[in-house]
PAZAPA-4460 file (N, C-alpha, C; in steps of 0.05 Angstrom, whole numbers, plus 32768, in hexadecimal, padded with zeros to 4 digits):
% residues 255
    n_x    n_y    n_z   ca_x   ca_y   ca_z    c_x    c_y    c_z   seq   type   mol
   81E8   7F60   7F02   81E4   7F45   7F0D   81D8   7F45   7F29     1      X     A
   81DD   7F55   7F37   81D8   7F60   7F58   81BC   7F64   7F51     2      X     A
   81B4   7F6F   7F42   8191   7F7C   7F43   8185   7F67   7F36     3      X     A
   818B   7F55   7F2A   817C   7F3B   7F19   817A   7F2A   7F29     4      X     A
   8196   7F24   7F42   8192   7F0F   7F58   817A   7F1E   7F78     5      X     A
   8181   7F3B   7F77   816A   7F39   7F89   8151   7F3C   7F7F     6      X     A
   8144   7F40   7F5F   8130   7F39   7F57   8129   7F20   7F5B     7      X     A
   8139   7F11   7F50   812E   7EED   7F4E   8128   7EEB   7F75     8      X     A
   8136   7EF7   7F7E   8131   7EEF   7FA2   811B   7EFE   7FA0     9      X     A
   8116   7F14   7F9E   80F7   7F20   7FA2   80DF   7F0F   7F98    10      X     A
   80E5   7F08   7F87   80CD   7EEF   7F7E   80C9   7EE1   7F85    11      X     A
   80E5   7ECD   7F8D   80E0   7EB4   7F9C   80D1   7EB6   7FB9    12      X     A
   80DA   7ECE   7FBF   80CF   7ED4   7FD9   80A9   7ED7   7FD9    13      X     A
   80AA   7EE6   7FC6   808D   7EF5   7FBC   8085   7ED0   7FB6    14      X     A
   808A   7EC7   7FA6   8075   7EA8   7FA9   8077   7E9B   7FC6    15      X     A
   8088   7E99   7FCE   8087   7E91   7FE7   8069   7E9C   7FFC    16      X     A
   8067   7EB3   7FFF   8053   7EC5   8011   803C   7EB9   8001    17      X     A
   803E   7EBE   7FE5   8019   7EB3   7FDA   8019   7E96   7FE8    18      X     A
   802A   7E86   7FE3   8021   7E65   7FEB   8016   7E65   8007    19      X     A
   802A   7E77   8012   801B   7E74   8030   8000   7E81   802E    20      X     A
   8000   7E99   8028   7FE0   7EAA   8026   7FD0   7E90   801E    21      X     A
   7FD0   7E82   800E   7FBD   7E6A   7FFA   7FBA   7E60   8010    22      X     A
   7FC6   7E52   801A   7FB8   7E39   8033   7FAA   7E40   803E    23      X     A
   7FAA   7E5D   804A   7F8B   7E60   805A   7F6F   7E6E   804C    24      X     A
   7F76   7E62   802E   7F64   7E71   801D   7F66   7E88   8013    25      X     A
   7F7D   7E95   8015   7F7F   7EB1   8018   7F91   7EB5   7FFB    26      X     A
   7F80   7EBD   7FDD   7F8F   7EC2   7FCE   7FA2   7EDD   7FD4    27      X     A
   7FBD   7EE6   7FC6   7FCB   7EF9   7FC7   7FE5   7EF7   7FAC    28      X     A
   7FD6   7F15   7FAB   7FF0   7F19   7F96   7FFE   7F36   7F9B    29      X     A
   8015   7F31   7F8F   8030   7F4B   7F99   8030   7F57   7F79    30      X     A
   8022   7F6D   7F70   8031   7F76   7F58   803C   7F8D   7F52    31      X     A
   804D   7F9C   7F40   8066   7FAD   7F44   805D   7FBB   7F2C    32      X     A
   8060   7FDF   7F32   805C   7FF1   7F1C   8078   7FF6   7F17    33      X     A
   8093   7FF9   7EFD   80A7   7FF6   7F07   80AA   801B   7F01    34      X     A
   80A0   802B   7EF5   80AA   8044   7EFA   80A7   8055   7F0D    35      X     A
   809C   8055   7F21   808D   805D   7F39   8098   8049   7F52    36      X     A
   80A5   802D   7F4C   80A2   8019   7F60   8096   800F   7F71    37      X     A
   8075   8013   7F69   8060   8015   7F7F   8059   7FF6   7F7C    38      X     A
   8053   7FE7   7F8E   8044   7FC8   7F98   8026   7FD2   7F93    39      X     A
   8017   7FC0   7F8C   7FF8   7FBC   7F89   8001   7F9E   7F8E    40      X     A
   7FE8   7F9F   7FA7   7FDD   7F89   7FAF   7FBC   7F80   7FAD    41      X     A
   7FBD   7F64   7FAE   7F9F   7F53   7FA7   7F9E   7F43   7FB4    42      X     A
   7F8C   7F4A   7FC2   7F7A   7F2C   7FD4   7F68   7F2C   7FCE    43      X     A
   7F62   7F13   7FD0   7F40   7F06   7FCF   7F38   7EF0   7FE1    44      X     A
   7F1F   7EE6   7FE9   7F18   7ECE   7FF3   7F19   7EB1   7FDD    45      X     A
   7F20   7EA1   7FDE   7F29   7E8C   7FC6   7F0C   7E7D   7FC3    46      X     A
   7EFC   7E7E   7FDD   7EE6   7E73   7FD6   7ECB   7E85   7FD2    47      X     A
   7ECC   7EA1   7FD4   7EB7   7EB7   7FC8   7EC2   7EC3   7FB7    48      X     A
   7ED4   7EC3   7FB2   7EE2   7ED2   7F9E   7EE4   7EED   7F9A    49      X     A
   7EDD   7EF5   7FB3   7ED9   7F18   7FBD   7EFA   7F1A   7FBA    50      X     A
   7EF5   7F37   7FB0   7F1F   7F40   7FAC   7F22   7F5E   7FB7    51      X     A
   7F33   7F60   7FB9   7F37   7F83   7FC1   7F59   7F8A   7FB3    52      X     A
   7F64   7FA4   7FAB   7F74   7FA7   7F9B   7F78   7FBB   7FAB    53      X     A
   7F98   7FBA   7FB7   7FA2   7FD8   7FC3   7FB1   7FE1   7FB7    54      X     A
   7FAD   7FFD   7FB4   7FBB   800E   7FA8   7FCA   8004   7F81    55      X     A
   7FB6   8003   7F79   7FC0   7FFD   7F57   7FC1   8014   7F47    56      X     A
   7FCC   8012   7F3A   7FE3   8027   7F25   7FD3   8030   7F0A    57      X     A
   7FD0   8043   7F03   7FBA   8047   7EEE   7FCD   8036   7ECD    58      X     A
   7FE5   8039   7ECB   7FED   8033   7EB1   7FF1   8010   7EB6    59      X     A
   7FE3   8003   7ED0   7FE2   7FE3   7ED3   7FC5   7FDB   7ED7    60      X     A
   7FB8   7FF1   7ED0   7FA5   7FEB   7ED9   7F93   7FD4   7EC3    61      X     A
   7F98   7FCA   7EAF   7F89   7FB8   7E9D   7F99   7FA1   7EA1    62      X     A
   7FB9   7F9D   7EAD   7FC4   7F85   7EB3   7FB3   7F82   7ED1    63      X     A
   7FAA   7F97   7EE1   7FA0   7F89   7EFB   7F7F   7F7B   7EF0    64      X     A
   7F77   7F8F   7EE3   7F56   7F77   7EDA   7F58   7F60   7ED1    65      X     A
   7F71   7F5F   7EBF   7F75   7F45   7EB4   7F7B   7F37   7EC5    66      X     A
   7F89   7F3C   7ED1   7F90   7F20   7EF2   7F7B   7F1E   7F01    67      X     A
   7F6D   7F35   7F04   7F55   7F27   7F12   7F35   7F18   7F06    68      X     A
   7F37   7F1D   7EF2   7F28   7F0E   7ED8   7F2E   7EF4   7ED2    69      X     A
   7F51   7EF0   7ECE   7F55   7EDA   7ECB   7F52   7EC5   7EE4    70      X     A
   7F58   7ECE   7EFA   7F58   7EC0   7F10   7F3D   7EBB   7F20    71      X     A
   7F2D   7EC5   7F0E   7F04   7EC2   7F1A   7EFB   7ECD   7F2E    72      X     A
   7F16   7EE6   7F31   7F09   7EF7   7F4A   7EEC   7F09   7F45    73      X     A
   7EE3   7F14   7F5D   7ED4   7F36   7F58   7EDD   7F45   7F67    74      X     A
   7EE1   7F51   7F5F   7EF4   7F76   7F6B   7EE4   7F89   7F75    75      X     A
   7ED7   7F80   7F86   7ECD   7F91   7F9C   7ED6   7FB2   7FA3    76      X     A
   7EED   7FAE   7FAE   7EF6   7FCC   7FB5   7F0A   7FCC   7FA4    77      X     A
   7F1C   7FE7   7F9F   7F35   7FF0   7F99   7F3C   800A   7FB0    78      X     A
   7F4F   7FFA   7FC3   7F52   800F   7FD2   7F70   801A   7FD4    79      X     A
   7F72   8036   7FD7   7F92   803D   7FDE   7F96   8047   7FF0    80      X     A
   7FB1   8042   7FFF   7FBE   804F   8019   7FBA   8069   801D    81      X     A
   7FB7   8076   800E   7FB9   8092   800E   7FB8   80A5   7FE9    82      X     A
   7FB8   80BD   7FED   7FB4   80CE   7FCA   7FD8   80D1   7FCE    83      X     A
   7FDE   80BD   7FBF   7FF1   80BA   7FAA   8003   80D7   7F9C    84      X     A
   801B   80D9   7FA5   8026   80EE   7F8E   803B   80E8   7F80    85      X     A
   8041   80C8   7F76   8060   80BF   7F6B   8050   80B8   7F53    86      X     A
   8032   80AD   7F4F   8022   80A0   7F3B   8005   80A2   7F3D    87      X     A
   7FF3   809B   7F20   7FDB   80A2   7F26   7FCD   8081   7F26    88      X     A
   7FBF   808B   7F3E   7FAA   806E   7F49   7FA0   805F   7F38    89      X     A
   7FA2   8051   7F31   7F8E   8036   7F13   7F69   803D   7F1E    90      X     A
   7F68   803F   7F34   7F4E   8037   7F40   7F38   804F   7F2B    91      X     A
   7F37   8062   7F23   7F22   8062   7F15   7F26   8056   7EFB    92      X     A
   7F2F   8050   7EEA   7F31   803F   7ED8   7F27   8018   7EE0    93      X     A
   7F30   8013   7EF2   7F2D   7FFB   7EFB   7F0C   7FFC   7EFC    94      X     A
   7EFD   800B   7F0F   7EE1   8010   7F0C   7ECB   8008   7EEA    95      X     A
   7EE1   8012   7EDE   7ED4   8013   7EC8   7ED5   7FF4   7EC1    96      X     A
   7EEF   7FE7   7EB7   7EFC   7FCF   7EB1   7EEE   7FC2   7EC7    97      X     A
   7EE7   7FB5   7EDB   7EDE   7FAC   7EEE   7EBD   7FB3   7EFB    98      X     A
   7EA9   7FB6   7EE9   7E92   7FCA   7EF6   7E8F   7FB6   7F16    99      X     A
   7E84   7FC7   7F24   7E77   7FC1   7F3F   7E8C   7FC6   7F4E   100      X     A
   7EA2   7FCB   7F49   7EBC   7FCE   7F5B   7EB9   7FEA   7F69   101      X     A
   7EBA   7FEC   7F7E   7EC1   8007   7F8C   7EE5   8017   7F94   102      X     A
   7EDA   8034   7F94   7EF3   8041   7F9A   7EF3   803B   7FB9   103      X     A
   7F0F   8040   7FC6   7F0D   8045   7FEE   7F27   8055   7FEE   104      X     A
   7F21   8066   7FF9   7F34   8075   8003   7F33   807F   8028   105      X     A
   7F46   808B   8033   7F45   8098   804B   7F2A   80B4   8043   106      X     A
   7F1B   80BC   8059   7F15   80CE   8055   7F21   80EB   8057   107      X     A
   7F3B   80E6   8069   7F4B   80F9   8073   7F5C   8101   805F   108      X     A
   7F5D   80ED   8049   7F6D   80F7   8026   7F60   8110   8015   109      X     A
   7F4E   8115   801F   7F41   812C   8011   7F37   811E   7FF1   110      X     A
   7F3E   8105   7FEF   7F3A   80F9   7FC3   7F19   80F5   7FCB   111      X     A
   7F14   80F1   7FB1   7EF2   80EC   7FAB   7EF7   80C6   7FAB   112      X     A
   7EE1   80B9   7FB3   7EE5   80A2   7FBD   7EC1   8090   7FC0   113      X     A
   7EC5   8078   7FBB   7EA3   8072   7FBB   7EA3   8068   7FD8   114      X     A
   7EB5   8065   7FED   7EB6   805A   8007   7ED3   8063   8018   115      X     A
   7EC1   8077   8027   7EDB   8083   8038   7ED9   8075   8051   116      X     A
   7EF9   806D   805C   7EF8   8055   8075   7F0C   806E   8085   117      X     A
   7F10   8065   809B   7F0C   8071   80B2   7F27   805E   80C6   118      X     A
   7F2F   806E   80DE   7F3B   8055   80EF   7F25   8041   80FA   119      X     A
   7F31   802C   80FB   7F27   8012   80FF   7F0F   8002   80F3   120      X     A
   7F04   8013   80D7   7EF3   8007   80C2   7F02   7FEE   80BB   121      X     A
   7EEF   7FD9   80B2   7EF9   7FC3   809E   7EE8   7FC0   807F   122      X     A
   7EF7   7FB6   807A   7EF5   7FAF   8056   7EF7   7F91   8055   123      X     A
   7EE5   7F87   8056   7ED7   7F69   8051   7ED8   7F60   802E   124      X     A
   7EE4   7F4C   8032   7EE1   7F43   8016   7EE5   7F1F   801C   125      X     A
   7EC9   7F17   801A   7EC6   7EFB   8020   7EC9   7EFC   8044   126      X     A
   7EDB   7EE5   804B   7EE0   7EDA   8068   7EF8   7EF1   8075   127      X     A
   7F03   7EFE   805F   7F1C   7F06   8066   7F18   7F2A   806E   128      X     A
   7F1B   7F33   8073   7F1D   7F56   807C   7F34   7F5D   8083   129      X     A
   7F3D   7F74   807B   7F55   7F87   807B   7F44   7F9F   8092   130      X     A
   7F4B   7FA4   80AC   7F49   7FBB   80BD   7F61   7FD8   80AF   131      X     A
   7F55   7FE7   80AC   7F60   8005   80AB   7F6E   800A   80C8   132      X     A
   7F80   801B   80C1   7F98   8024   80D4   7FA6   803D   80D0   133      X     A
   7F96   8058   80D7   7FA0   8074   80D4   7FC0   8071   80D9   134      X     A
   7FCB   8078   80C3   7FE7   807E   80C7   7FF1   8097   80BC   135      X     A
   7FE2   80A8   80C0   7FEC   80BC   80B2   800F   80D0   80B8   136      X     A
   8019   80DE   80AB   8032   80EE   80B1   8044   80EF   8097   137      X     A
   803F   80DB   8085   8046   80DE   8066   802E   80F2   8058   138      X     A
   8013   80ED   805F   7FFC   80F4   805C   7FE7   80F9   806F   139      X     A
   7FDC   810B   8071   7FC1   810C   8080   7FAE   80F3   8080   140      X     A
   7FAF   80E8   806A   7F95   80D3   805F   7FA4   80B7   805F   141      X     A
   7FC2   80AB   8067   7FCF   809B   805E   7FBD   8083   807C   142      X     A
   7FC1   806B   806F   7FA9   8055   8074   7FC0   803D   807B   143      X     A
   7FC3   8027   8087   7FD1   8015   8086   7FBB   7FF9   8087   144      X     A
   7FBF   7FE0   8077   7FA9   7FD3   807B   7FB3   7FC2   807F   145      X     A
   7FA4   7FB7   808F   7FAF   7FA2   80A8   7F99   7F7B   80A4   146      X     A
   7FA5   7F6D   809F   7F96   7F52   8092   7F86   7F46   80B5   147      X     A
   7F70   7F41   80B7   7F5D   7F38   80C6   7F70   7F24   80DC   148      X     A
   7F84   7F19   80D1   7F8F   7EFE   80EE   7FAE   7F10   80F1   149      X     A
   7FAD   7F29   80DE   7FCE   7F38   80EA   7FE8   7F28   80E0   150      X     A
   7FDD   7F1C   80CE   7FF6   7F10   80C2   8005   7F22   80AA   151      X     A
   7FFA   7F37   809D   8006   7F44   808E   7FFC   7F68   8094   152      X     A
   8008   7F76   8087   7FFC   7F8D   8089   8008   7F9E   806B   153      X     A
   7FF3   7FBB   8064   7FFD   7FC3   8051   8003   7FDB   8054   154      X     A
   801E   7FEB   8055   801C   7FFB   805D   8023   801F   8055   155      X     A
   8015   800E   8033   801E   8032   8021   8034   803C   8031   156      X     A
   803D   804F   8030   8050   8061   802E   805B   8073   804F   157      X     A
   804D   8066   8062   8051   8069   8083   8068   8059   807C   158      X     A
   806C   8045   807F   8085   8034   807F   8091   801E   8061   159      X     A
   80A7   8027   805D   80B1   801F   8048   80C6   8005   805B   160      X     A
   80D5   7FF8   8045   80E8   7FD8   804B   80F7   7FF4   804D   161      X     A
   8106   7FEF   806A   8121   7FFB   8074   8117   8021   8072   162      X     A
   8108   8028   806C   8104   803E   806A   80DD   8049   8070   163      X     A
   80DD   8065   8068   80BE   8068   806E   80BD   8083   8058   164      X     A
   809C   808B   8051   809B   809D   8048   80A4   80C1   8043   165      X     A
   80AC   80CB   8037   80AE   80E2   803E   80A2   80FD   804F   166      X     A
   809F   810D   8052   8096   8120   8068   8093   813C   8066   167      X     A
   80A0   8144   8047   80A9   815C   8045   808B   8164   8024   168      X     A
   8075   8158   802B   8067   8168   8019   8043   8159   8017   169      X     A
   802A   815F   800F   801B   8157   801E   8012   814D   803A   170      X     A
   8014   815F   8045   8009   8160   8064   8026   814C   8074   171      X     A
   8031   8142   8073   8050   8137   8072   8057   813F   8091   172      X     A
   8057   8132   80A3   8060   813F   80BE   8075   8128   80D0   173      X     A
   8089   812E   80CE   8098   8110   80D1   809D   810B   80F4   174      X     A
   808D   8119   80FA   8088   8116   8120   806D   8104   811F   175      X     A
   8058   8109   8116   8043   80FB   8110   8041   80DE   80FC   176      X     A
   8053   80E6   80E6   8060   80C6   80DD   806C   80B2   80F5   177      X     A
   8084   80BC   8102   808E   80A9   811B   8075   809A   8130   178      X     A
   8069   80AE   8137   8051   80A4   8143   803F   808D   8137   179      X     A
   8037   809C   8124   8029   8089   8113   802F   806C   810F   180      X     A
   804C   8063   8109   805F   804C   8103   805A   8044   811A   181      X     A
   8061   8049   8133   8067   8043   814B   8050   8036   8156   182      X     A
   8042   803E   8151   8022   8032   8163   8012   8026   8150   183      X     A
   8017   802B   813A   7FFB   801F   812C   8001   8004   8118   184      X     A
   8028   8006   8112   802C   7FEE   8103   8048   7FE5   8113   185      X     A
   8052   7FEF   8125   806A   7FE0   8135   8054   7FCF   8143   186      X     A
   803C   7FDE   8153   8026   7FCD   8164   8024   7FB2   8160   187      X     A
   802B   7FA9   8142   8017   7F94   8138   8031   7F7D   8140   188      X     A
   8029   7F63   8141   8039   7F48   8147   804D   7F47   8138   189      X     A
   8064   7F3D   8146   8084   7F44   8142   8084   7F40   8121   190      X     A
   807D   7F20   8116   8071   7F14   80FE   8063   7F1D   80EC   191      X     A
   805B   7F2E   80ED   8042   7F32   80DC   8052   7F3E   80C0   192      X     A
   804A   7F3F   80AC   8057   7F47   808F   8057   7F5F   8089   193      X     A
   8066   7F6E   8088   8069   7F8C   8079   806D   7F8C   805F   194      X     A
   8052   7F8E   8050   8056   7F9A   8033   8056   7FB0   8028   195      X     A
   8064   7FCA   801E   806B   7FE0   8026   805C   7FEC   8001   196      X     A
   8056   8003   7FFB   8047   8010   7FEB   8057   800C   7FD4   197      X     A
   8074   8012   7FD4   8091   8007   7FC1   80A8   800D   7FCD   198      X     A
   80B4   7FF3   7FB9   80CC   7FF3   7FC2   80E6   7FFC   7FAF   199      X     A
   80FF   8008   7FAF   810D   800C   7F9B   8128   7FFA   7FA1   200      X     A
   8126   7FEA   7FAF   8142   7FD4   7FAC   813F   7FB3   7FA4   201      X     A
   8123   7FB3   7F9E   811D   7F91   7FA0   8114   7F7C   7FAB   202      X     A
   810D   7F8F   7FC3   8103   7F7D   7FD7   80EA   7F86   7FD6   203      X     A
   80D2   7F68   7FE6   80B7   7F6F   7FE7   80A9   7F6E   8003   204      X     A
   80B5   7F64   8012   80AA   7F5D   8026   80BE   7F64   8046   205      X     A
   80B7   7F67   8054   80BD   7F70   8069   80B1   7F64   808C   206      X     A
   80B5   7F70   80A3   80A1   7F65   80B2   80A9   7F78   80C7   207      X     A
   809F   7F72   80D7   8097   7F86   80F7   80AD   7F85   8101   208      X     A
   80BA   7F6C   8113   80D2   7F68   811B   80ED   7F72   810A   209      X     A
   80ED   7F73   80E8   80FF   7F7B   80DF   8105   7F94   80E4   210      X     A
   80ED   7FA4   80DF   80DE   7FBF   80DB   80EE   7FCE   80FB   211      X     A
   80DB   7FC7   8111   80F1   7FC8   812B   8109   7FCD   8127   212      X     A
   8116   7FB5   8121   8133   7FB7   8124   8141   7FC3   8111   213      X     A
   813A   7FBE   80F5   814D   7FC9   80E4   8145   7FE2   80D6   214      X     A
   8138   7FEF   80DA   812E   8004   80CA   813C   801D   80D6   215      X     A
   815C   802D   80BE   8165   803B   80CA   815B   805B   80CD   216      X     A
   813D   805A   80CE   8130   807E   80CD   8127   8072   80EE   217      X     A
   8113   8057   80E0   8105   8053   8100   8103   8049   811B   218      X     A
   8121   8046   811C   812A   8039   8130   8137   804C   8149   219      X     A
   813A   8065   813B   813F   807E   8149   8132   8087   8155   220      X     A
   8133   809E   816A   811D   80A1   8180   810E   80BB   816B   221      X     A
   80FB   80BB   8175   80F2   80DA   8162   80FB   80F3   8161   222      X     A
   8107   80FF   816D   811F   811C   816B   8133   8114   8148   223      X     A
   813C   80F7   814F   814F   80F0   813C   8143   80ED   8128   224      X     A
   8129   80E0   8122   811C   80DE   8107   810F   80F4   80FE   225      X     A
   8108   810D   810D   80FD   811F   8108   8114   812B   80F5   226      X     A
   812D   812D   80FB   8143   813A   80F4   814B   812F   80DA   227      X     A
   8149   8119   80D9   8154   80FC   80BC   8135   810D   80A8   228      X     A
   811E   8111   80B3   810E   8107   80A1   8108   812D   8095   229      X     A
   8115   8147   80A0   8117   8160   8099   812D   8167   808A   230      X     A
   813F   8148   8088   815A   815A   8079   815F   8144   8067   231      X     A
   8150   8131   8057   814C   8127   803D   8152   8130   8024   232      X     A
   8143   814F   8023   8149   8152   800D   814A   8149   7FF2   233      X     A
   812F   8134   7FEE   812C   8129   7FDC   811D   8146   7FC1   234      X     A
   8123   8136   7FA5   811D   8144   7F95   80FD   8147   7F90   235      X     A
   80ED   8154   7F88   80CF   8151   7F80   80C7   813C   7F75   236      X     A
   80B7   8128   7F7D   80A7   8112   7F68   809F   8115   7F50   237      X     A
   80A9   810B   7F42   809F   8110   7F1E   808E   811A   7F1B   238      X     A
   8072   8105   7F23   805E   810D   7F15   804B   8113   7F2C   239      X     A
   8055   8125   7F41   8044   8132   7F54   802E   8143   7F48   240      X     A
   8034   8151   7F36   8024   8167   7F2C   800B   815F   7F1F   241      X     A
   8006   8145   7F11   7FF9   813F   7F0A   7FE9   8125   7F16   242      X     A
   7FF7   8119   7F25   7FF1   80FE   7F35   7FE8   8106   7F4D   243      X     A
   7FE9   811B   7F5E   7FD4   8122   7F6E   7FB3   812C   7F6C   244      X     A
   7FBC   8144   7F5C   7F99   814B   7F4F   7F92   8132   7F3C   245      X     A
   7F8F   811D   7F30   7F86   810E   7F29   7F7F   80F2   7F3E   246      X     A
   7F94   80EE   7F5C   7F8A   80E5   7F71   7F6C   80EB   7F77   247      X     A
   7F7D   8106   7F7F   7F60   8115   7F8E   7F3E   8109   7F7A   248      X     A
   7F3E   8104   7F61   7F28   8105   7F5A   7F27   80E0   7F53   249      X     A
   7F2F   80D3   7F64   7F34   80B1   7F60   7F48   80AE   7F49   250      X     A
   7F5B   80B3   7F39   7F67   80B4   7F1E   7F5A   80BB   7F0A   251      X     A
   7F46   80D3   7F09   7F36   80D4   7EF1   7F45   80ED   7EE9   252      X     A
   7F4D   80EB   7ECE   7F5D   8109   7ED0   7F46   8115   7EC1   253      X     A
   7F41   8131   7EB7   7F34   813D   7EB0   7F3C   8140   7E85   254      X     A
   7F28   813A   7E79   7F32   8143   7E61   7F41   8155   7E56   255      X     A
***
C-alpha cells in the first residue's frame, strides 16, 4: 500500500511539473524504465515541434517514438548523460524508428556518437536550449543538462533524489564527483528542478535547495563523502557486461 501511495504521489507530482513546463510552451514528459529505474526525458518547442530525448532505454525505445509521433513532435537529438552501465541506450534504435534524429553524447565518454558536446555547448531545439555541464566523477564523460531560463536541470547519475552516483568503477572518482556536484549543479538557483537519471523509491523530482540540505552523502564535507562513497560496497550491475560495450557503440550491439 506504501509503494502504490508514493506512486500515485509521483505522478501527481510528475503532472503537476508538465502543466507548468506547458505555459511557457515548453512541452515535457517524465518516463520510467522499471527494471533499470532509469527516467527518460522529452522536451520540445510546442510551436516548432523540435524535441530532444534524454537518455532513453533501448527495450522503450518504440513506446518513446510512439509518444513522439503521436504528439507531432521531430526528434532532433537523442542525447545521454553519460555511457550507461545499469542498461542499454534506445538511441541507436530510435535513429532508425525516427530517421533524421541524431545521437549526442559527451566526448569525454569515449561511445561513438553523431554530435559530441563539450562544457558549455548547447542543444537547441526550437526557442528552448539545454547548456551542457561537465560533471564528471561517476564517469569521465557524465554531462548534466541544464534548461536555457535554469528552471530545471538533468542530471544522469552525478546526483541522484537524496543520493548520487556510484564511484567505484568506470573512471568513478568520488573526490571529483563532490566537486563536480558542488560547482556545477549546487551553483544553479536555489529553485531550479532536479531530475535525476533514476530513481528506486518513487520519487521524481527534486531541487537545488532540497539537494543542499537534505542529501545525506552531499551535505558532508569531502573527507566524509570520500569515505561514505569507498565503503558502499555495492554489488556489480547486472547488465554491465553487456550494456557498456554496446554504449560505447550508441546501443548497436554487434550480431
Amino acid at each position: 500500500m506504501l509503494f502504490v501511495a508514493l506512486k500515485q504521489a509521483a505522478l501527481a507530482q510528475c503532472r503537476k511539473y508538465s502543466a507548468m513546463a506547458a505555459s511557457n510552451g515548453l512541452v515535457f514528459r517524465q518516463l520510467f524504465e522499471p527494471v533499470s529505474c532509469t527516467y527518460t526525458y522529452l522536451l520540445a518547442d510546442k510551436d516548432t515541434k523540435e524535441a530532444i530525448l534524454i537518455d532513453p532505454v533501448l527495450e522503450k525505445a518504440e513506446r518513446d517514438a510512439k509518444l513522439i509521433k503521436d504528439l507531432g513532435l521531430n526528434m532532433i537529438y537523442a542525447a545521454n548523460t553519460h555511457c550507461h552501465a545499469d542498461h542499454i541506450t534506445g538511441t541507436g534504435v530510435l535513429k532508425k524508428l525516427l530517421p533524421g534524429c541524431k545521437s549526442v553524447i559527451s566526448k569525454n565518454s569515449g561511445a561513438r556518437a553523431d554530435l559530441y558536446i563539450h562544457e558549455g555547448d548547447q542543444i537547441q531545439f526550437g526557442k528552448f536550449w539545454l547548456e551542457a555541464r561537465s560533471t564528471p566523477g561517476h564517469t569521465d564523460g557524465c554531462l548534466t543538462y541544464v534548461l536555457n531560463d535554469k528552471s530545471m536541470a538533468f542530471t544522469g547519475d552525478a546526483l541522484l533524489i537524496r543520493g548520487c552516483g556510484r564511484t567505484d568503477f568506470q573512471q568513478g572518482c568520488p573526490k571529483t564527483l563532490y566537486h563536480s556536484v558542488h560547482s556545477k549543479i549546487f551553483s544553479l538557483p536555489e529553485n531550479c528542478l532536479l531530475y535525476p537519471g533514476h530513481d528506486y523509491t518513487g520519487q521524481t523530482v527534486s531541487s537545488v535547495e532540497e539537494e543542499k540540505r537534505l542529501n545525506p552523502r552531499l551535505t558532508k564535507d569531502e573527507a566524509e563523502f570520500v569515505k561514505i562513497m569507498n565503503n558502499l560496497n555495492l554489488p556489480k550491475p547486472k547488465q554491465i557486461d553487456i550494456a557498456v560495450p554496446a554504449n560505447l557503440k550508441c546501443g548497436i550491439q554487434d550480431p
